[in-house]
N, C-alpha and C positions, 0 to 999 in steps of 0.2 A: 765368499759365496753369497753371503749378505745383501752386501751390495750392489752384487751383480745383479739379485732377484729383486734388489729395489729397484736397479732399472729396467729390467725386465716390465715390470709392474709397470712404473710410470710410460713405458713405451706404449704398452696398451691399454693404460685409462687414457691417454694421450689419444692414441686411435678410436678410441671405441666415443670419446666427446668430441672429437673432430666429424667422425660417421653420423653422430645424431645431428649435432649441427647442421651437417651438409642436407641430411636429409628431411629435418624440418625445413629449412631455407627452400628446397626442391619440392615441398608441399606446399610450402604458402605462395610458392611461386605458379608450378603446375600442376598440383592435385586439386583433390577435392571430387565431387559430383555432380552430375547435374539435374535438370526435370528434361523429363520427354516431350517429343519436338512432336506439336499437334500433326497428324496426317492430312497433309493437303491433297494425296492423290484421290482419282475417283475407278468405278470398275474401268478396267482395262478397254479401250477401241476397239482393239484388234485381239485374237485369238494370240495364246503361246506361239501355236507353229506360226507364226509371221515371222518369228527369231529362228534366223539357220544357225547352225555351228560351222565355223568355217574355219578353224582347227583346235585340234586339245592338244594343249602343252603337258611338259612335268613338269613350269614353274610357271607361277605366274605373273602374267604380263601386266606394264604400267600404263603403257602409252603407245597410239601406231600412228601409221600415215599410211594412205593409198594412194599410189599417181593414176594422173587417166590412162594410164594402161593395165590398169589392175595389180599393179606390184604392191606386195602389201610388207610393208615395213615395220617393226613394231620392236619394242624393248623389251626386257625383262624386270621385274618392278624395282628398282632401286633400293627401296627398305629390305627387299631378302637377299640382300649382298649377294646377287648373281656371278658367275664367272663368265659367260655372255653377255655384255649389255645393250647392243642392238644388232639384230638380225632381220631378214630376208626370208618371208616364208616362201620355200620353193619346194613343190613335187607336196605342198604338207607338213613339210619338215623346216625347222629355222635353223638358217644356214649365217654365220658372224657375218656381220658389214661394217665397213668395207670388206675386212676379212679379219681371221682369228687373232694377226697379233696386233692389232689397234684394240682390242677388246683387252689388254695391262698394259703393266711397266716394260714390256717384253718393246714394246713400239718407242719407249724413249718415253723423254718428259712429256711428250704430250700425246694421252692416251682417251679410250671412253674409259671412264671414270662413277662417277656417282651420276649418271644418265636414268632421268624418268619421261620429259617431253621429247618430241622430236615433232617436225612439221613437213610437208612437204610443200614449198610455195609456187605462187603461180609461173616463175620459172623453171621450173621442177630439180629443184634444191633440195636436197634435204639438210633442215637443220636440225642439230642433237645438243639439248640444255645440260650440261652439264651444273651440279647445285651445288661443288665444292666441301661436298659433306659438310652440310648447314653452315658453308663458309666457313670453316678454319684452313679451305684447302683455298683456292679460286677457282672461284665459276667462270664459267666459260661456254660460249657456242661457238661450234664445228660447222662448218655447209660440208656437204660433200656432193659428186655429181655424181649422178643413180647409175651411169651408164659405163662413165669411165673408173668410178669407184676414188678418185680421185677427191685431195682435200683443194676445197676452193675457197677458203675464209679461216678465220679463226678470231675471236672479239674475247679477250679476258676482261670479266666486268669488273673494277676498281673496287678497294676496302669502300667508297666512298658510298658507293650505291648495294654492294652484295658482301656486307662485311661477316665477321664472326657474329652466326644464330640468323642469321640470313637461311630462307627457303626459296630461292627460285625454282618453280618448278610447275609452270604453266606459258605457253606463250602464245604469239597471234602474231604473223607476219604481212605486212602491209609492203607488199612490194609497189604499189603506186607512187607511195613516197620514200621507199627503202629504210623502211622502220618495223623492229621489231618489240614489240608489247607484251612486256613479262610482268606476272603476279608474285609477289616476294611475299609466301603466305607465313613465312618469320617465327616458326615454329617454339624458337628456341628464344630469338631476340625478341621477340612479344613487338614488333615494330611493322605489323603489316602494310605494303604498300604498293607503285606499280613501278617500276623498269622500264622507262624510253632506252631504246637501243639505235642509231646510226648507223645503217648498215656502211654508209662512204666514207664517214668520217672516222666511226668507230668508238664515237663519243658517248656517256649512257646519262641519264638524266633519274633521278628518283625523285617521285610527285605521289602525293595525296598520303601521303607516308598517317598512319592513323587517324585517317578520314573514316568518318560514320559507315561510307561504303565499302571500308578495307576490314574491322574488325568483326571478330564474331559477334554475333547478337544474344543479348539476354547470358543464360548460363543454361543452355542446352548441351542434353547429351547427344550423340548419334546411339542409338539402337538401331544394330544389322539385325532383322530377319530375329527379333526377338535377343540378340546378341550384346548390352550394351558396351560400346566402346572402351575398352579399359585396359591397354595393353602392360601397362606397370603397374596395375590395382588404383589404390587410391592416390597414387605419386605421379601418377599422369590423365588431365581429366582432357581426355582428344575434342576437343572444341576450337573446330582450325578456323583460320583468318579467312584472308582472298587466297583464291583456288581457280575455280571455276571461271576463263574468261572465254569470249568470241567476239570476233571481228566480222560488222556484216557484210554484207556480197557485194555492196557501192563502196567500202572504206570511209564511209560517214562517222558510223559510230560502235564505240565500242561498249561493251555488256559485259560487266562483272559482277560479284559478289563476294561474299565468306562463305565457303564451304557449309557452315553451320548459323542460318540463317533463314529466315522469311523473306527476304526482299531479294530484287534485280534490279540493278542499277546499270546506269547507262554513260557515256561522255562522248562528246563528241571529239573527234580524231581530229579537228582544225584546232581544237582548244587543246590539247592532250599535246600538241605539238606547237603549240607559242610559248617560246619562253621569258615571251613579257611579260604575260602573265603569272601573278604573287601565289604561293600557295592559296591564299585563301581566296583568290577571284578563281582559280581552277577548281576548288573546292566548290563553289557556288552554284558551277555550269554543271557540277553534279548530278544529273536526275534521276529519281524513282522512277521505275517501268513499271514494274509487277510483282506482285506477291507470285511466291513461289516454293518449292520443298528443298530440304539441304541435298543436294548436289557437289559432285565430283568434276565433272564434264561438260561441257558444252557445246553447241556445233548448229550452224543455222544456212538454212536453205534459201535459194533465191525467192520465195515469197516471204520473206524475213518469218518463216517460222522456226521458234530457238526451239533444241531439242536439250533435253538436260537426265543426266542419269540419276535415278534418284537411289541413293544410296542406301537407304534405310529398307526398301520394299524389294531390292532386284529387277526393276523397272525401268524402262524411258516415257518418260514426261514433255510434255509439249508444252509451250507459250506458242497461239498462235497468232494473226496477223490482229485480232482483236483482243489481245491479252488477254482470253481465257488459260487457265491453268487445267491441263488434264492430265490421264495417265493414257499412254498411247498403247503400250503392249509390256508384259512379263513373260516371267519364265521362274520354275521352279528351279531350274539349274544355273540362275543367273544370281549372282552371290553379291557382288559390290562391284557395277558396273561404271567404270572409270572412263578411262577418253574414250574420244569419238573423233571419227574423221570418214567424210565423205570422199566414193570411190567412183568409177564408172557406173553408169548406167542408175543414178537416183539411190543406189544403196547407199546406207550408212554404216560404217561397220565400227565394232565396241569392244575394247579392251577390257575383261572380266577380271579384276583384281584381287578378290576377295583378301582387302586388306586386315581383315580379322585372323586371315589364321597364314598372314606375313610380316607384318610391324611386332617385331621386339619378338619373334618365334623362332623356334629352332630350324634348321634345315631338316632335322627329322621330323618335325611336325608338320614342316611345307610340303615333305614328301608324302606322308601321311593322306594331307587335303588333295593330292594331286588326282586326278588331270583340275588343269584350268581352261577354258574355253576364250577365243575371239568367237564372237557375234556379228551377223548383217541383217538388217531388215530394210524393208523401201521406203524412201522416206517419202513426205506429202507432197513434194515435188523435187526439183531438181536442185544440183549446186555444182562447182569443180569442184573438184579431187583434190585431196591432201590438206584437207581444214574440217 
């Protein structure tokens, strides 16, 4: 019996120094804290009721897309392990898309999955990012056709570009040149960067991989609405990379950032696509746009004004055609205002995530915080649908 208790014992001073281990290693890596991110917004343009609700969920949503028929498509957010992951609001209600057994393993090896983007392009595609659960699974995008429901593509992104700690999970569809433009915000592999996709070839290209314009800046916290970011305590300090991108209305150039930053940064789409170019001559063509607030979302209208959700106030925020920074309109009931995608008729419509009380939460806590809300308001002018 002795013996036995001696190994008992060593089994768990054995466990209990591997646990500390592991978890000092996971603090010097992602803990810590940060300082608060100065307020760039200003009073609001436009009154609350300029934000309709345009439906309450009981879970909440990551990501949508509108076609110019007003179909309004949207996910359910990926961190709260949904059992729907993209749906079809019809009559009010979100009904699965394609249909219920694409949404598991019920559909075969290839299913939706760990799904937060979806886009609808100017062929009226829809594409659905799949993020591989931070890459130890493979990411992947799905097209589907909105009408026949029908799969029309499939592109698994290589270990080479969306490996293990890999975050795909923003994108921008350039059908002029049949490219798609994904942010790898690299939650996990601390390797933030961007994702050229071939939609013909099927080819993917990874560029600007820990460029000034992909990491986060400084060691800012996010504070929601007085909430500061903190979903693991001090073992996780939420200060994400590139997140937030848009592709503007000619396909000249594209606008990124890190989510947890001051700047907007821009590249152009003739450069973003030569691949004679060295990392570090792409890195060059790089440019500052504008100072700005940390952001989620993006989304920009034919008079190239960029709309951005600002995530700390419950707001959208403008960059307008002379790089003022303002605050366009709030709402008291808008919690952590996530994507964006232009629908018929100059609306913009918004995905309300409130990621605070669904990263690393229970399902009884998410039910708790429930309903969740989609948002539309008009924008300053016009755009197609499904961006």
């Amino acid at each position: 019996m002795k013996s036995l208790w001696k190994v008992v014992q060593w089994i768990l001073f054995t466990t209990v120094a591997a646990l500390i281990i592991f978890l000092s290693w996971f603090y010097l890596r992602y803990g810590g804290s940060g300082q608060a991110f100065s307020d760039r917004g200003t009073a609001p343009l436009w009154s609350s009721d300029s934000l309709q609700i345009v439906a309450t969920l009981p879970e909440a949503p990551g990501n949508l897309a509108v076609s110019p028929e007003g179909r309004i498509f949207c996910t359910y957010h990926a961190e709260g392990h949904p059992t729907i992951k993209v749906w079809e609001l019809v009559d009010g209600n979100p009904v699965p898309f394609p249909n219920e057994q694409w949404q598991s393993k019920a559909n075969g090896p290839v299913f939706l999955d760990a799904i937060f983007n979806i886009r609808i392009d100017a062929k009226n595609r829809l594409w659905t990012l799949d993020h591989g659960q931070n890459g130890f699974k493979t990411p992947r995008l799905l097209c589907f056709d909105i009408n026949s429901r029908k799969l029309l593509n499939r592109i698994d992104l290589p270990k080479a570009v969306a490996g293990r700690g890999s975050y795909v999970q923003d994108m921008q569809i350039d059908t002029a040149c049949e490219k798609i433009y994904i942010a790898d915000l690299s939650a996990f592999g601390q390797t933030p960067a961007l994702v050229i996709v071939d939609i013909k070839t099927k080819t993917c290209r990874r560029v600007l991989e820990n460029h000034a314009s992909m990491v986060p800046e400084g060691n800012y916290s996010v504070v929601n609405k007085g909430r500061e970011m903190r979903p693991a305590g001090p073992f996780y300090h939420f200060h994400p990379a590139v997140d937030p991108i848009v592709l503007d209305r000619h396909n000249e150039y594209l606008y990124f950032g890190p989510m947890s930053g001051s700047k907007l940064y821009r590249v152009r789409v003739r450069d973003l696509n030569d691949p004679s170019l060295s990392e570090e001559k792409l890195g060059a063509r790089v440019e500052l746009y504008t100072n700005r607030g940390q952001c989620d979302g993006l989304t920009i209208d034919e008079a190239n004004n960029i709309y951005m959700t600002d995530i700390e106030n419950g707001a959208i925020t403008v960059i307008d055609t002379a790089g003022e920074y303002f605050t366009l309109v709030d709402h008291p009931k808008m919690r952590w205002p996530d994507g964006m995608s232009f629908g018929p008729d100059g609306y913009v419509y918004v995905a309300d995530s409130d990621i605070p009380d669904v990263m690393m939460r229970s399902k009884a806590h998410m039910r708790k915080n429930a309903p969740y809300y989609l948002w539309r308001f008009k924008g300053l002018a016009g755009a197609r649908a499904g961006q």
